[in-house]
N, C-alpha and C positions, 0 to 999 in steps of 0.2 A: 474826486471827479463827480458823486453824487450829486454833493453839496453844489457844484458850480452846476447841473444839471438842473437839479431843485430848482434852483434860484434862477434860470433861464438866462445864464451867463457865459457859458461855452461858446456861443462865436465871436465873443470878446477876444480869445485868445489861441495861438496857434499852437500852444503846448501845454498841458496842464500836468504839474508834478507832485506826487506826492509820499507819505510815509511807503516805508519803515526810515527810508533815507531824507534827511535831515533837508532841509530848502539850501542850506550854506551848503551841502555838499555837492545837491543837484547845481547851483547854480557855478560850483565852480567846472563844472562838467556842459557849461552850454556857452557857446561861441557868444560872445559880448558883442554887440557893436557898441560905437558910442557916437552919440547921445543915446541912451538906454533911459525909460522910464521904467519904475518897478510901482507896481502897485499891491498895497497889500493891507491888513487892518489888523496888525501887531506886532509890537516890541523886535520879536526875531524878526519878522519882515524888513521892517526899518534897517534893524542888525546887518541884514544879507544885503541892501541894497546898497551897504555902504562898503561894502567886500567888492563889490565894483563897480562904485563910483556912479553907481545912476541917480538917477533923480528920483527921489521916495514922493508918492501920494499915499495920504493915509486914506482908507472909505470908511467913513466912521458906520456906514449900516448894519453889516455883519462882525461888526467887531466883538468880542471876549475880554478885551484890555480897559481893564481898568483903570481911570489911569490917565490915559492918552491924552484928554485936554491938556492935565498937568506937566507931562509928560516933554509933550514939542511946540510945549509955551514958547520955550526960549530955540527953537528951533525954524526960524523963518522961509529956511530953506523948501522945508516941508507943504507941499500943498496939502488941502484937506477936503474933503469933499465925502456928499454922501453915498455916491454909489458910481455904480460906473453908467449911468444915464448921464450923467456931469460930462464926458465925454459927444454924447450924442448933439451936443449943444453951443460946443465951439468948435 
């Protein structure tokens, strides 16, 4: 929660979860709807969002993953974007 704090990203979001429990475990413990967007900016992110079936946005700003270009090359499904200001503008 710091880090979303830091980065002045908290009212993007109406729940923010985090360690020692795993993102796949939280998320299998939060009522889905669907259509569900999942946004997030790595590997396991993508991972969890495919555990149910939402639609993955990667943010490539704060991302760690190395990689990632190559990564969801072959993955169209995938939007991509840099931050979550990409939001404020559609």
């Amino acid at each position: 929660k710091a880090l979303f704090e830091k980065n002045n990203i908290t009212s993007f979001f109406k729940g923010i979860y985090g360690g020692p429990v795993s993102k796949k475990e939280h998320i299998k413990k939060i009522p889905i709807q669907q259509p569900c967007l999942y946004v997030g900016d790595s590997k396991v992110d993508y991972e969890t969002a495919q555990l149910v079936d939402a639609h993955f946005t990667f943010m490539t700003r704060y991302t760690q993953f190395d990689g990632w270009a190559d990564f969801f090359e072959d993955k169209p499904e995938v939007t991509i974007i840099p931050d979550l200001t990409y939001f404020s503008r559609i």
